[in-house]
OpenMM code with the backbone's topology and positions (N, CA, C; nanometers):
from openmm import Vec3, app, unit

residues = "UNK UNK UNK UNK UNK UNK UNK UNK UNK UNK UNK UNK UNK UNK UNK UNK UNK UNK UNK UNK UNK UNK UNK UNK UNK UNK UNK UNK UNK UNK UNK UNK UNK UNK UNK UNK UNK UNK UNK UNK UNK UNK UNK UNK UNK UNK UNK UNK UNK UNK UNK UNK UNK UNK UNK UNK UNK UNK UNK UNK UNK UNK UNK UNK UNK UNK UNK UNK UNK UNK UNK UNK UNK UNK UNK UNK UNK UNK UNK UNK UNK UNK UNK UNK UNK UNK UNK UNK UNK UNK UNK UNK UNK UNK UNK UNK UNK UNK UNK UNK UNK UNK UNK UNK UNK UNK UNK UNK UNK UNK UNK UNK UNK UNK UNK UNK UNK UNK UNK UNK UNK UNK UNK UNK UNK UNK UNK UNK UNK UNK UNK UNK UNK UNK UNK UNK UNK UNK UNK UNK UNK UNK UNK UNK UNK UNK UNK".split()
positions = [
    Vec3(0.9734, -0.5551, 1.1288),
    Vec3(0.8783, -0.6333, 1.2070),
    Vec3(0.7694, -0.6833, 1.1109),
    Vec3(0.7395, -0.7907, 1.1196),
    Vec3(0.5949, -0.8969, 1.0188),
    Vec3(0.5044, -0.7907, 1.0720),
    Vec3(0.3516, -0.8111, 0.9785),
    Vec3(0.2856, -0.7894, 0.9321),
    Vec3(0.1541, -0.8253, 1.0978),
    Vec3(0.2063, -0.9496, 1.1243),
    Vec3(0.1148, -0.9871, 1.2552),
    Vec3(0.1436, -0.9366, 1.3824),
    Vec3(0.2781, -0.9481, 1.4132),
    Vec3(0.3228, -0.9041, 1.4892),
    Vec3(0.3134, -0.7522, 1.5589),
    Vec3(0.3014, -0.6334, 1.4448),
    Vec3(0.2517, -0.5031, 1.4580),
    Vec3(0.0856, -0.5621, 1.4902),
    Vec3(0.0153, -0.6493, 1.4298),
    Vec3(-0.1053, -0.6163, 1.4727),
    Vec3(-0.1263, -0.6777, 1.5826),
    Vec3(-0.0743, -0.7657, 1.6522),
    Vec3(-0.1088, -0.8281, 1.7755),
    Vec3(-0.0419, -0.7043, 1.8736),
    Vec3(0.0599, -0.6751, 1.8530),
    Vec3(0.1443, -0.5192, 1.9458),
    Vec3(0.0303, -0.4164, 1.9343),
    Vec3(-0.0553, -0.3822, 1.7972),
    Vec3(-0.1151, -0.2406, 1.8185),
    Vec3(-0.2765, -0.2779, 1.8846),
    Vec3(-0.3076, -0.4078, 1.9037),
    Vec3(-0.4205, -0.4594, 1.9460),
    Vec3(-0.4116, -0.5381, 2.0980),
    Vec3(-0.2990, -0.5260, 2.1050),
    Vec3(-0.2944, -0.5272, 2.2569),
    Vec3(-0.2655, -0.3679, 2.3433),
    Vec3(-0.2132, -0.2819, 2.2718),
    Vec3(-0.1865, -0.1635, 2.3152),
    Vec3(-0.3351, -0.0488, 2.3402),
    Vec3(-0.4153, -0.0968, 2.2208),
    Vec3(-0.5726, -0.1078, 2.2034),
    Vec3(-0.6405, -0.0921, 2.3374),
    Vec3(-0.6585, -0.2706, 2.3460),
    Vec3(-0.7104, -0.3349, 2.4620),
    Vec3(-0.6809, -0.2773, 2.6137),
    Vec3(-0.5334, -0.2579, 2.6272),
    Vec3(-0.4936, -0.1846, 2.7705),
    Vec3(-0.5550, -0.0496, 2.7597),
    Vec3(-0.5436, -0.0021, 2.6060),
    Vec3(-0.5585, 0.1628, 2.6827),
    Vec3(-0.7497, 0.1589, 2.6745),
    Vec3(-0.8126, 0.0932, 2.6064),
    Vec3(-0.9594, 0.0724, 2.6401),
    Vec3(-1.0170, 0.0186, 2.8304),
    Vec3(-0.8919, -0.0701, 2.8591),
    Vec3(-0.9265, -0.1076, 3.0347),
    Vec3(-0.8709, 0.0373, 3.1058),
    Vec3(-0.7642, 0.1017, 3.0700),
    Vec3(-0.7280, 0.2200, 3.1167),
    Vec3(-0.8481, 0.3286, 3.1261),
    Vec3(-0.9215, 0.3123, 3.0548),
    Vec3(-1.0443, 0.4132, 3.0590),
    Vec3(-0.9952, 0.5027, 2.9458),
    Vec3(-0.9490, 0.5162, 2.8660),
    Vec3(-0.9041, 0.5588, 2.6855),
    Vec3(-1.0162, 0.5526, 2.6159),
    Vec3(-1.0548, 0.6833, 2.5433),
    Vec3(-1.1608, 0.7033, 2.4548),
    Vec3(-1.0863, 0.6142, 2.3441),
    Vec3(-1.2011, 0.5513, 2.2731),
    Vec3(-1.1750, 0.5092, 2.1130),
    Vec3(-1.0545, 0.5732, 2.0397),
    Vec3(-1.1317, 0.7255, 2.0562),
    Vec3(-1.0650, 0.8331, 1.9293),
    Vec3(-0.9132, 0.8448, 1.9758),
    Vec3(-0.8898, 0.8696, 2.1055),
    Vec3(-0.7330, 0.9083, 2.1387),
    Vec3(-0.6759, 0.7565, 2.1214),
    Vec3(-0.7068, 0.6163, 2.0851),
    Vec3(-0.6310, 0.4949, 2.0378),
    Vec3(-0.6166, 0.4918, 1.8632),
    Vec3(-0.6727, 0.5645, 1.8119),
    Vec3(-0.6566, 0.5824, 1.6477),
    Vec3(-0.5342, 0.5379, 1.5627),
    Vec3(-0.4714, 0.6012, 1.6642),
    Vec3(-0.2694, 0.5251, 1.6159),
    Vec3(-0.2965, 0.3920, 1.6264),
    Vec3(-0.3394, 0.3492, 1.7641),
    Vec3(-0.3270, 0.1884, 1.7146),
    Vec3(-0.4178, 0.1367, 1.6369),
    Vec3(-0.5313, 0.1709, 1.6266),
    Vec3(-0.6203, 0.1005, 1.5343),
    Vec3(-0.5870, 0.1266, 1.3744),
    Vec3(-0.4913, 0.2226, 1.3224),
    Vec3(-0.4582, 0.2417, 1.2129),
    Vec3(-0.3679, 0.1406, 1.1736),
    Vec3(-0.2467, 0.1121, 1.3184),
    Vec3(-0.1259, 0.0515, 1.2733),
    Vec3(-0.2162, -0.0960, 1.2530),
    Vec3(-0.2931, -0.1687, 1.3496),
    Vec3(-0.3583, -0.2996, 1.3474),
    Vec3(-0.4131, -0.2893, 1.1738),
    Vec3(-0.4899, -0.2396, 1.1616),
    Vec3(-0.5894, -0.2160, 1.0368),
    Vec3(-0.4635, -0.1868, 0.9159),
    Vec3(-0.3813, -0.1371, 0.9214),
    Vec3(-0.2200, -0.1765, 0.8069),
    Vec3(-0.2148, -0.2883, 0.7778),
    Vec3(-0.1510, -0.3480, 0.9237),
    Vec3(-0.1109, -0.4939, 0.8879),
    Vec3(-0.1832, -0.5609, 0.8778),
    Vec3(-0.3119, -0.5840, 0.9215),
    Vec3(-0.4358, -0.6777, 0.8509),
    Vec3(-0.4427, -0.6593, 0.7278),
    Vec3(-0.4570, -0.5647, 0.6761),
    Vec3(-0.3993, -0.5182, 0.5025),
    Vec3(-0.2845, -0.6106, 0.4397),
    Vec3(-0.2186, -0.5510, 0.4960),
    Vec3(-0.0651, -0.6323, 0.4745),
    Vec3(-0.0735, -0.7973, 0.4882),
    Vec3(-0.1285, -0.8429, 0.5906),
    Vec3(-0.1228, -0.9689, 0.6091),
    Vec3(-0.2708, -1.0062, 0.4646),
    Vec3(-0.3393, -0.9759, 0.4608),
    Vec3(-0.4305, -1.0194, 0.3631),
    Vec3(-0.3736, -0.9816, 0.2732),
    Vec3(-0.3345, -0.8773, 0.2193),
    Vec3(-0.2485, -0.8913, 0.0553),
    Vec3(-0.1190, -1.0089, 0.0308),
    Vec3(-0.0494, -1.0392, 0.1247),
    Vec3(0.0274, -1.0612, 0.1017),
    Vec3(-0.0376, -1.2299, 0.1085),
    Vec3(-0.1198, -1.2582, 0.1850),
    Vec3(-0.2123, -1.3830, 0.1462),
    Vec3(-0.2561, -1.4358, 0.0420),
    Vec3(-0.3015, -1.3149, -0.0253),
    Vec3(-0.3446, -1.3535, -0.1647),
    Vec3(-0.1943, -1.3274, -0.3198),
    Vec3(-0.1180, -1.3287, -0.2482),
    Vec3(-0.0070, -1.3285, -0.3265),
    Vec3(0.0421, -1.4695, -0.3028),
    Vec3(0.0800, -1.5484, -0.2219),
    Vec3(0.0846, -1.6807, -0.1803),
    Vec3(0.0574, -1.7879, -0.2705),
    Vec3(0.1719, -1.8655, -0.3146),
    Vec3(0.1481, -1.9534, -0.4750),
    Vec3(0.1192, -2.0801, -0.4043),
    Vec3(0.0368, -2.1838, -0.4012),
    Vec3(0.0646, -2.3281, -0.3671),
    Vec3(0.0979, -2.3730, -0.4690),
    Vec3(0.2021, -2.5255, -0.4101),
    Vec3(0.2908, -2.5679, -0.4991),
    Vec3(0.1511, -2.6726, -0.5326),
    Vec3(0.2516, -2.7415, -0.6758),
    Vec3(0.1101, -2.8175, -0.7072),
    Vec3(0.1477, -2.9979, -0.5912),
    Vec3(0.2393, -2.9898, -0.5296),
    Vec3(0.2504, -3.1346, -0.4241),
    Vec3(0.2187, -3.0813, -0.3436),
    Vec3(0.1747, -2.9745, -0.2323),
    Vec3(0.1422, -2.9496, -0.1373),
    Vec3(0.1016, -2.7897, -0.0941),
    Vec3(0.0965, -2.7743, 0.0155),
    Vec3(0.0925, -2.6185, 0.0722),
    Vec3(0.2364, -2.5852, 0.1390),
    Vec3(0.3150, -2.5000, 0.0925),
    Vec3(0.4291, -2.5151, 0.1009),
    Vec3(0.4690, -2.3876, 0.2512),
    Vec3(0.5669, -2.3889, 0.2948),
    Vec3(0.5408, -2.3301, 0.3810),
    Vec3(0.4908, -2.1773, 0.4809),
    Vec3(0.5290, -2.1059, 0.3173),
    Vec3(0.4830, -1.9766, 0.3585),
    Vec3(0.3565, -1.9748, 0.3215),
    Vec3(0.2866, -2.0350, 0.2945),
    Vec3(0.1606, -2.0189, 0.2135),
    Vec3(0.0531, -2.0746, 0.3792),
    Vec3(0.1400, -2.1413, 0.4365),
    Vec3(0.0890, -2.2391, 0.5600),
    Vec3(0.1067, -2.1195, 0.6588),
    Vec3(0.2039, -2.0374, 0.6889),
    Vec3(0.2200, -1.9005, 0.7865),
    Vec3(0.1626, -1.8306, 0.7440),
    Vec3(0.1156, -1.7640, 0.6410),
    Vec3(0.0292, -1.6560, 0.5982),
    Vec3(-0.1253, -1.6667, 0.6382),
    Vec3(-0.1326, -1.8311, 0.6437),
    Vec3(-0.2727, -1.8544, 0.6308),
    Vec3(-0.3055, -1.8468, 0.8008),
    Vec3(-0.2015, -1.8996, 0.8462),
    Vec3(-0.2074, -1.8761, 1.0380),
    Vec3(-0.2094, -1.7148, 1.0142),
    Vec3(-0.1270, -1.6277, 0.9788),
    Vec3(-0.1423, -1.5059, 1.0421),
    Vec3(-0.2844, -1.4289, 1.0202),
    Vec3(-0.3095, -1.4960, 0.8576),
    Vec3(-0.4899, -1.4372, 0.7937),
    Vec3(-0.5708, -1.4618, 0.8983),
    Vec3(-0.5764, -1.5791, 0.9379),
    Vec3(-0.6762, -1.6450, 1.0722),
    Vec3(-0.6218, -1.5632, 1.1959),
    Vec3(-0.5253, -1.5146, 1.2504),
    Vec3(-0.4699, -1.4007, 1.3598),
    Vec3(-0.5177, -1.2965, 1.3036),
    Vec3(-0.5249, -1.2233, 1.2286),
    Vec3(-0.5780, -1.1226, 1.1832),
    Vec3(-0.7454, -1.1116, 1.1914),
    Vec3(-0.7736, -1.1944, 1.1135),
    Vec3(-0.9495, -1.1937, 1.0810),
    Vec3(-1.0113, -1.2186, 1.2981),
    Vec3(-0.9081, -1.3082, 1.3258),
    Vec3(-0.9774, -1.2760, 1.5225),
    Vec3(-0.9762, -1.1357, 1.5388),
    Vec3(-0.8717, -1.0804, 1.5314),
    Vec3(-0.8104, -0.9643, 1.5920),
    Vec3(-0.9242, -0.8436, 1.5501),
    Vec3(-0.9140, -0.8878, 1.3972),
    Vec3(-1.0805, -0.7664, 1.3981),
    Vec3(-1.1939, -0.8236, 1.4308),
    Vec3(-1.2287, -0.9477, 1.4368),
    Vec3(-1.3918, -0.9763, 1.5245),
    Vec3(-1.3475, -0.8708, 1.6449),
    Vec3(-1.2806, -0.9377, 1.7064),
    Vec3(-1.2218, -0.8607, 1.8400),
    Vec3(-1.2499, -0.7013, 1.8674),
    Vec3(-1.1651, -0.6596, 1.7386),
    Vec3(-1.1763, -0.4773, 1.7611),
    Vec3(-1.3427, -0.4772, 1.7272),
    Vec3(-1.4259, -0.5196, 1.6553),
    Vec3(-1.5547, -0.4968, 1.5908),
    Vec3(-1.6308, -0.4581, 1.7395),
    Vec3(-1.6262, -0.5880, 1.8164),
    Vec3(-1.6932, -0.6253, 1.9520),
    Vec3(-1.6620, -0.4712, 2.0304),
    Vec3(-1.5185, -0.4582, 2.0024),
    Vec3(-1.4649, -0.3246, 2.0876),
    Vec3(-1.5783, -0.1993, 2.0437),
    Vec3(-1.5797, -0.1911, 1.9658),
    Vec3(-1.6359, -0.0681, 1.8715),
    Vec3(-1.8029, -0.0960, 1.8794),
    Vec3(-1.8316, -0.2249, 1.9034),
    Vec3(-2.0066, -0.2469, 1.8475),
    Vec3(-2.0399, -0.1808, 2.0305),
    Vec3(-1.8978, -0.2429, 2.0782),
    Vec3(-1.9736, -0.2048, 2.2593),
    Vec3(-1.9417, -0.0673, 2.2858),
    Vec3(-1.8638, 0.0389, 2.2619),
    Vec3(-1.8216, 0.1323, 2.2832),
    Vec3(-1.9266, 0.2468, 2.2009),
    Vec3(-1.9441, 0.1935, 2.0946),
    Vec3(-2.0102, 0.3221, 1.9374),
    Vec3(-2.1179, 0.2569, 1.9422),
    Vec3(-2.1845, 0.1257, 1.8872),
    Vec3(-2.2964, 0.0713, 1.8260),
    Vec3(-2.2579, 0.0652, 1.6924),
    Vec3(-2.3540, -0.0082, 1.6652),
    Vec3(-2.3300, -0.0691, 1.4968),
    Vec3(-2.3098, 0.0640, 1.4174),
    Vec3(-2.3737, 0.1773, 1.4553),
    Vec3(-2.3637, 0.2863, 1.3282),
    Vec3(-2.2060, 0.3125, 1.3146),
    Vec3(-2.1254, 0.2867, 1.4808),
    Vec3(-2.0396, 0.3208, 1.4858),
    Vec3(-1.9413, 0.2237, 1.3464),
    Vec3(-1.9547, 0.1170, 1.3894),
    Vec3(-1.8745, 0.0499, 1.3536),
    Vec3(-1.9275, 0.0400, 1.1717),
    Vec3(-2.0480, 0.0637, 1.1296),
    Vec3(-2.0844, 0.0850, 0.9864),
    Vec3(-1.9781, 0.2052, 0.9274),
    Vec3(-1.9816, 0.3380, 0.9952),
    Vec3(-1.9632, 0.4334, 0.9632),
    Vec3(-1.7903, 0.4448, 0.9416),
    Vec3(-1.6830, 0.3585, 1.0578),
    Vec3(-1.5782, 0.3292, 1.0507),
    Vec3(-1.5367, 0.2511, 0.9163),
    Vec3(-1.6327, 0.1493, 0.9005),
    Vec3(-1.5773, 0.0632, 0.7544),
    Vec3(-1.6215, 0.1407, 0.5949),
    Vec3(-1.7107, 0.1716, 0.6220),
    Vec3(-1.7654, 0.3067, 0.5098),
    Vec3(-1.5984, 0.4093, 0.5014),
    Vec3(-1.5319, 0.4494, 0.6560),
    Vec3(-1.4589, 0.5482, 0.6458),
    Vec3(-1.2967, 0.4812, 0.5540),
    Vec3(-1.2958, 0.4033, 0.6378),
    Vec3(-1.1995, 0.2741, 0.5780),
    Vec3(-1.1683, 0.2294, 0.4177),
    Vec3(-1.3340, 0.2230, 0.3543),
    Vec3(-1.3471, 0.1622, 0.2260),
    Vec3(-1.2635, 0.3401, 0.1626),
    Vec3(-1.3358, 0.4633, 0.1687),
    Vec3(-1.3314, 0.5620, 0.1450),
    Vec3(-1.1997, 0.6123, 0.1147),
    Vec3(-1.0956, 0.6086, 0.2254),
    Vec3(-0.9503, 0.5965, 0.2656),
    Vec3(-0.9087, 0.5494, 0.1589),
    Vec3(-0.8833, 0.4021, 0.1245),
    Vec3(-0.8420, 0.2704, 0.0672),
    Vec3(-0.8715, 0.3428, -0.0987),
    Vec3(-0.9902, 0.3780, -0.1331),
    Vec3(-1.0456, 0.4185, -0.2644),
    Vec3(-0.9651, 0.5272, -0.2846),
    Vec3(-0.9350, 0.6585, -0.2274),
    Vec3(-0.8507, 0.7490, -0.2575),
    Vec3(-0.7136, 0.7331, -0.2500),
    Vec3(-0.6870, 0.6242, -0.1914),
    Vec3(-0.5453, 0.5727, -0.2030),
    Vec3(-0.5095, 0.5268, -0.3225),
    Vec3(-0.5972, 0.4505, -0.3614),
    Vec3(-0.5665, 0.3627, -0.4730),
    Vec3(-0.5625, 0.4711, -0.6423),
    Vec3(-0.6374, 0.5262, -0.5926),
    Vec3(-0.6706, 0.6820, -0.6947),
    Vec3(-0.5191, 0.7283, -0.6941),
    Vec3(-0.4984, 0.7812, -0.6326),
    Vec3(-0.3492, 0.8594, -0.5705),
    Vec3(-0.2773, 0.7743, -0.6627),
    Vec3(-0.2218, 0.6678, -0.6154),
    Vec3(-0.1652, 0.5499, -0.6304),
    Vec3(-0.1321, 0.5737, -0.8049),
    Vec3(-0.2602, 0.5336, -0.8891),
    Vec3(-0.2995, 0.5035, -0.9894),
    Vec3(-0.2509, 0.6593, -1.0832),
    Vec3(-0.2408, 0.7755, -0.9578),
    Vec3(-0.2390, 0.8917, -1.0386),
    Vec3(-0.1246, 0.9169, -1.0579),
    Vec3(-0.0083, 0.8481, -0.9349),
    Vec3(0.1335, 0.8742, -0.9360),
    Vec3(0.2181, 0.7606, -1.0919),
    Vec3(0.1480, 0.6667, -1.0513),
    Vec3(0.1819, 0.5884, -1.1569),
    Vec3(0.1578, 0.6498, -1.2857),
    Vec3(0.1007, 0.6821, -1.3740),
    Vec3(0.0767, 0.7953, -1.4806),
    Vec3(0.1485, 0.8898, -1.5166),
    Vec3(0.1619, 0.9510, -1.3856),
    Vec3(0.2433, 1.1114, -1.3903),
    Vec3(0.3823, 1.0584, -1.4504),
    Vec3(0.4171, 0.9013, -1.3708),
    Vec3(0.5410, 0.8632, -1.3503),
    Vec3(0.5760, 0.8157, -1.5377),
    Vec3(0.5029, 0.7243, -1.5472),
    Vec3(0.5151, 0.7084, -1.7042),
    Vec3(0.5064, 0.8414, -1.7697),
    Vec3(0.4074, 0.9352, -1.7610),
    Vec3(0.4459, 1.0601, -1.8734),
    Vec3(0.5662, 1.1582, -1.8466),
    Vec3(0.6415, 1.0999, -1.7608),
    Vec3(0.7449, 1.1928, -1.7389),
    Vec3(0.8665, 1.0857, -1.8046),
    Vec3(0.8503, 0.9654, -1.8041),
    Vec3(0.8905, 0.9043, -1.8508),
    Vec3(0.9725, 0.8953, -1.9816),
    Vec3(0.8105, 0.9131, -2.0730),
    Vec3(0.7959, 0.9296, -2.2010),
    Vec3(0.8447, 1.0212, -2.2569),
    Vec3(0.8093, 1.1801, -2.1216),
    Vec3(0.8438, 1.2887, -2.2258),
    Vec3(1.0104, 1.3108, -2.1653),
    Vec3(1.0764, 1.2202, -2.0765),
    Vec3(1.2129, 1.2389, -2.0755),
    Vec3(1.2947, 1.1513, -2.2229),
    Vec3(1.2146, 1.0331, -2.2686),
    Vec3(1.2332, 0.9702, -2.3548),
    Vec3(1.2126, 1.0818, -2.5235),
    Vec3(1.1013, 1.1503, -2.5233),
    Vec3(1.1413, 1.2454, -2.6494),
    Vec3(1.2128, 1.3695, -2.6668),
    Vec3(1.2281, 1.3750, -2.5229),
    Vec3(1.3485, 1.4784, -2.5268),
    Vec3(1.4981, 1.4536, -2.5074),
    Vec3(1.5058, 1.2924, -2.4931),
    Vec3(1.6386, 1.2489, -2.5268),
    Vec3(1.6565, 1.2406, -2.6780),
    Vec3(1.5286, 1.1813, -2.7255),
    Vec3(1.5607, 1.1773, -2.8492),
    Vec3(1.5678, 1.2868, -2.9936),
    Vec3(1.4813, 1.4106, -2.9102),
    Vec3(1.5070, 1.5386, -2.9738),
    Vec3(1.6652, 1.5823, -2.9333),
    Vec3(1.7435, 1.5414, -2.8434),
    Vec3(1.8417, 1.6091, -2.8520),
    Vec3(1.9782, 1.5480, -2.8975),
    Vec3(1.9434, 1.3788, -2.9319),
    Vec3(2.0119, 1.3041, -2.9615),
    Vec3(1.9756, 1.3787, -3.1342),
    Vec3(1.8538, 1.3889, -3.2381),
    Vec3(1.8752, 1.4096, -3.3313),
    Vec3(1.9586, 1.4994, -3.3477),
    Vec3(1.9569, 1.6110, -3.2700),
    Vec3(1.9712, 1.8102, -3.3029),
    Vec3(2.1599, 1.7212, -3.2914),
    Vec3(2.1776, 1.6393, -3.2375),
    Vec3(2.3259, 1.6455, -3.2467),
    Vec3(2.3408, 1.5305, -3.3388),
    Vec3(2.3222, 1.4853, -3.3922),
    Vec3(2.3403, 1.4277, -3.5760),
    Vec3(2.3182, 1.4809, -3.6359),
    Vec3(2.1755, 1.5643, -3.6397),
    Vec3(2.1863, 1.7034, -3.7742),
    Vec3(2.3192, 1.7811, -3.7361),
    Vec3(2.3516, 1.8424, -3.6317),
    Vec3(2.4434, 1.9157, -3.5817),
    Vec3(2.5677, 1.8724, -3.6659),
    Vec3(2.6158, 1.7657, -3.6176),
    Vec3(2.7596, 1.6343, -3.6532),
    Vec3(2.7264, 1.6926, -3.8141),
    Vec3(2.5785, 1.6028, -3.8669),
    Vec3(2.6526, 1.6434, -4.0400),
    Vec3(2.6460, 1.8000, -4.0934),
    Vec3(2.5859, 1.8500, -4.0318),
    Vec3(2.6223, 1.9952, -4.1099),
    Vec3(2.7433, 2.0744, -4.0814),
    Vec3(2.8047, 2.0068, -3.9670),
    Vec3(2.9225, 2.0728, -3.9215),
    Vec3(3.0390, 1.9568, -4.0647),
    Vec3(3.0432, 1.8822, -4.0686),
    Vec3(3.1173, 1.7767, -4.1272),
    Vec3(3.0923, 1.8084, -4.3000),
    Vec3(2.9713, 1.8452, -4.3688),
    Vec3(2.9551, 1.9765, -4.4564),
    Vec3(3.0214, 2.0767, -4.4623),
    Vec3(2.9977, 2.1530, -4.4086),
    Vec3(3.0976, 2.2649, -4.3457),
    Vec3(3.2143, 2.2851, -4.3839),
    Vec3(3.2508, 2.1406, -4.3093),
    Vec3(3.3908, 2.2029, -4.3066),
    Vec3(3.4374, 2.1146, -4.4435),
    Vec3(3.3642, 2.0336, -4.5387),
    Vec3(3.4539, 1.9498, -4.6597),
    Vec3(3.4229, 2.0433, -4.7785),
    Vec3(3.2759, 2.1352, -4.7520),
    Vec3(3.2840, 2.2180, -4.8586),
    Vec3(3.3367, 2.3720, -4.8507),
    Vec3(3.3412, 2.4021, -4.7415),
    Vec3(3.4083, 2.5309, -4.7248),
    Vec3(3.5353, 2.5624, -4.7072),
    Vec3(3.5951, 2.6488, -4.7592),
    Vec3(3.7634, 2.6288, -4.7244),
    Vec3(3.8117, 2.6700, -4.5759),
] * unit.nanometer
topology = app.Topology()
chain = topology.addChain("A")
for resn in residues:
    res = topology.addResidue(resn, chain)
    for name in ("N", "CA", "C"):
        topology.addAtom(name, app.Element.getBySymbol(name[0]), res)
């Protein structure tokens, strides 16, 4: 499923369970899944090449879904400024930025681990690739000088 599509599904699922009489906190699933794909739809926005004759066509859908997205959170904001108050909704994007920062940490830490395991699978191929050429000529010694 696209990127908009989850967020228009988890922001309408939102909206009903807010008229249902649904605390904020027990809708969290959806405001996580919406707040993904707004992610998703904005990264993948700024990945978007224009050609140099025009705006070509995915670059033209991304930019509709960025504009579906950027409503969709005025929208939830309004939800949250009327439900919490501004601290609420300060304290949510503070929580958000926070999230996003330790992700990217994580992220940045797996990538690392991933190269030094890399590396050290790379010198221990090559320690064992030598030990069997020293191996090869001393055996090949061996056996031309010994009877």
């Amino acid at each position: 499923m696209d990127p908009i599509t989850i967020a228009m599904t988890s922001f309408t699922a939102l909206k009903a369970g807010i008229k249902a009489g649904k605390e904020l906190h027990s809708l969290i699933g959806d405001v996580g899944k919406m707040w993904d794909a707004i992610d998703s739809i904005n990264k993948d926005h700024s990945k978007t090449k224009i050609s140099k004759l025009g705006v070509n066509e995915e670059a033209l859908s991304t930019f509709v879904a960025k504009k579906k997205a950027e409503d969709l959170e005025k929208e939830l904001k309004q939800i949250i400024l009327y439900t919490r108050g501004m601290g609420g909704w300060d304290e949510l994007q503070r929580l958000r930025g926070q999230i996003r920062k330790e992700r990217l940490a994580e992220a940045r830490r797996l990538k690392a681990l991933k190269k030094k395991r890399i590396v050290q699978g790379l010198i221990v191929l090559t320690v064992l690739l030598g030990l069997g050429i020293v191996s090869t000529i001393l055996y090949t010694v061996y056996l031309r000088f010994l009877p």
